[in-house]
N, C-alpha and C positions, 0 to 999 in steps of 0.2 A: 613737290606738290604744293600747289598755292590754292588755300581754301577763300571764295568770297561769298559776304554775306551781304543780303538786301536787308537794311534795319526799317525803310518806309513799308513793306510789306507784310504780310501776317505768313510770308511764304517764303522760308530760308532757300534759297538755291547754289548749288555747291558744285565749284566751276573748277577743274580741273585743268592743271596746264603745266607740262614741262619743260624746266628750266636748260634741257639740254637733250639732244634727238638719242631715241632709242636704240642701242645695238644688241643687231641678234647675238641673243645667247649660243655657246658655240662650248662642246666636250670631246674630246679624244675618243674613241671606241677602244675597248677591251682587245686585245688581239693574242692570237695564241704564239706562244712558242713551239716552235718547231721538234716534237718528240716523236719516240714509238709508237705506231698506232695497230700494230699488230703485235699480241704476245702470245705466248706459249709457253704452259704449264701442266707440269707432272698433277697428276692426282695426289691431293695430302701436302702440296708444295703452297708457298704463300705468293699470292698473286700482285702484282703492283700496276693499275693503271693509271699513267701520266696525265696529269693535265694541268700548266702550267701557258701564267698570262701575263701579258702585260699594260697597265693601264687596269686596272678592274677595278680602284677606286670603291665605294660604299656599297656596290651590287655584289648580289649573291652566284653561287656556283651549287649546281642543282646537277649530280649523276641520276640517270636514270638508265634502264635497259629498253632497249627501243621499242622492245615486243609487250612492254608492260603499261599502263597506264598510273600507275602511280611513282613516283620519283622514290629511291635510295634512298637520297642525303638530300637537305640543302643545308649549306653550310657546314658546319662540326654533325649535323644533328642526321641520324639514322632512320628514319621512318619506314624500315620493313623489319618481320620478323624473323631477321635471320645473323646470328650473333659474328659470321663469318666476317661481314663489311666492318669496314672502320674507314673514316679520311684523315688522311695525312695531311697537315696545313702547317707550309712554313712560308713566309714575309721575306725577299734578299732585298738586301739594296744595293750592293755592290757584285758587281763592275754595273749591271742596271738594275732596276727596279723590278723584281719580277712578285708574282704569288702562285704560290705551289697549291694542287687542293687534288692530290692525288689519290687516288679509290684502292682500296687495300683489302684483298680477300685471302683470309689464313684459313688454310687446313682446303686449300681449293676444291669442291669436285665438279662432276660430270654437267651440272644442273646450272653452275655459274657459266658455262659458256655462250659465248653471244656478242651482238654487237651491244656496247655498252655508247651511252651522249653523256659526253659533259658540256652544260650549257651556263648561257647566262641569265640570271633575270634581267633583261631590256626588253624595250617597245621592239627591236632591231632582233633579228634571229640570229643567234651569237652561239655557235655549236661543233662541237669538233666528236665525231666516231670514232672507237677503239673497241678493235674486236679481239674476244679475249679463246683462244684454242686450248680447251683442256683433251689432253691427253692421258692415257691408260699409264702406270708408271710401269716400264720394261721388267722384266723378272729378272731376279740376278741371279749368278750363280752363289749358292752359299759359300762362307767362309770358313776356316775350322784351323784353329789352333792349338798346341798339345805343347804345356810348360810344366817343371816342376823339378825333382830332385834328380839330380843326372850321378849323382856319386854319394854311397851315403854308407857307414861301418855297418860290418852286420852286425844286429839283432836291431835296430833304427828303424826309423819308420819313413816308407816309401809312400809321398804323397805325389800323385801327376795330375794336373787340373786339364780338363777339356772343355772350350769355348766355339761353340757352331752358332751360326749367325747365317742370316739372310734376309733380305729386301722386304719380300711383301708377305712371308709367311715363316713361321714359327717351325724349326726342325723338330720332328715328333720323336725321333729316340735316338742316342748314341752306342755303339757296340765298342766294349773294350776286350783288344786282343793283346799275348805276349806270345811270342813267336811263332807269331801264324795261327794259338791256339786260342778259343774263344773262353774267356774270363768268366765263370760264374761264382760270383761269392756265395751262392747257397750251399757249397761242395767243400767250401774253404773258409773256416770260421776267424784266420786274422783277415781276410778280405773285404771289404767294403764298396760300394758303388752308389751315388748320392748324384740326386737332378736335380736342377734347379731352372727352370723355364722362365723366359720372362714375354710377354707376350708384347708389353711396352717398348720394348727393345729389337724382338722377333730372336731371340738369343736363347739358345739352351745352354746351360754350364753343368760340368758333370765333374766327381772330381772319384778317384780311384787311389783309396789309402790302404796299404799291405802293412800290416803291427808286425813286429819282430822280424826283421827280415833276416831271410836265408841265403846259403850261397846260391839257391836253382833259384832266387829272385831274381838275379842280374840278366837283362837279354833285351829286347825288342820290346818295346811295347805299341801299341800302335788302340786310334781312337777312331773313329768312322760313323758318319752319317748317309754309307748312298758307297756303291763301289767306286765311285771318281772322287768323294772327296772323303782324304784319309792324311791322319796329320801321325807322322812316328815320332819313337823318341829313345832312345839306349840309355839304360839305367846301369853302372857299373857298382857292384857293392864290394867294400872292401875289408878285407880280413885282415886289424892290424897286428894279430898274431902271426900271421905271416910271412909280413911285411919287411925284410930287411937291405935298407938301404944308407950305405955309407953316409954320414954329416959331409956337407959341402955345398955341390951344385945344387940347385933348387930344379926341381923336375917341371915340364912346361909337355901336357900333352896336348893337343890337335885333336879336338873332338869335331868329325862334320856333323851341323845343326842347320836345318830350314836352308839349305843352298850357301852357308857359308861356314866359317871356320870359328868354333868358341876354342878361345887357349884356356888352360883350366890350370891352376899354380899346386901343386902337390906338396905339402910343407914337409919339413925332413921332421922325423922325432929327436 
């Protein structure tokens, strides 16, 4: 820029002239990477929508849900009240240049579903759809496990722990049986039977402790939430008065447990 001035006049005039011809200004557009644009999520599952570019340079990236008028995020930054969003924002540079600005909804439900835009701030409409399908989370069938002391001397104390579990709901009570007959410790003062719920988890734990055990203690015991699911367990108690077995071979008995085979070592006196 070359400024001239007129010094015979009372009137500065300021002349303008480049020293070399103008080239139009010329940038790359943003462009997306090629991802998932349909996803699907359990209810209470963490949600992850992609949106990843290349070229985006000093502009911003703005989620919004299409049916809404005001925008999620731009940038790092949340502007709805709902604690569920978060964005995920990583930088690569290798093997090419890319930036990640992926939309992240934990603990998903029913209300998050929808077509979701992630866009660009440009003059240029710069936008890519991702619809997000939440689903009901399937019911499962609960699980029930049944551990504890499998061989113990009498007068010892016989503890067996029972663990029932399931998906979307909390089992309301466990039954403990021993050989086919139903367990009440109101009837039987070394008996005990203790719950423990957790609803965090959807997990009941129950545990069934016999003080001093007897010979009629040894037999079947079995734990149950529902007549299909029922977890057993054989409790042998032993008398080592007696007990008499020659010093030598070390005894190795085959107990079946849960579909397979526990070896169990029986030390000599």
């Amino acid at each position: 820029m070359v400024i001239d001035t007129d010094t015979n006049s009372s009137k500065q005039d300021c002349v303008l002239s480049r020293s070399r011809a103008a080239r139009p200004l010329t940038y790359t557009l943003p462009t997306f990477v090629d991802t998932e644009r349909n996803i699907t999520a359990e209810v209470g599952q963490t949600a992850r929508l992609p949106c990843v570019l290349k070229n985006l340079g000093p502009k911003m990236v703005i989620w919004k849900k299409v049916d809404q008028v005001h925008p999620i995020s731009i940038g790092n930054y949340i502007y709805v009240p709902d604690s569920d969003y978060y964005v995920e924002h990583e930088e690569t540079t290798s093997p090419t240049s890319t930036s990640e600005w992926n939309l992240r909804i934990n603990s998903v439900k029913l209300h998050h579903a929808g077509v979701y835009e992630c866009q660009i701030s440009a003059k240029e409409d710069i936008m890519r759809n991702i619809t997000l399908n939440v689903v009901e989370r399937k019911k499962g069938n609960p699980g029930i496990e049944l551990g504890g002391t499998l061989f113990v001397e009498i007068g010892a104390e016989i503890k067996l722990k029972c663990s029932a579990s399931a998906i979307d709901y909390l089992p309301l009570d466990v039954d403990w049986f021993k050989d086919g007959l139903k367990i009440r410790p109101k009837t039987e003062s070394r008996v005990s039977i203790s719950k423990y719920p957790s609803r965090e988890t959807n997990t009941l734990n129950s545990t069934l402790v016999i003080e001093h055990s007897t010979m009629d203690d040894a037999g079947t015991y079995v734990c149950r939430i529902s007549k299909r699911h029922v977890a057993s367990l054989k409790v042998v108690v032993l008398n080592a008065e007696t007990i008499n077995v020659k010093r030598g071979k070390p005894i190795f008995l085959l107990i079946p447990f849960k579909n397979s085979l526990m070896h169990y070592y029986a030390a000599e006196n």
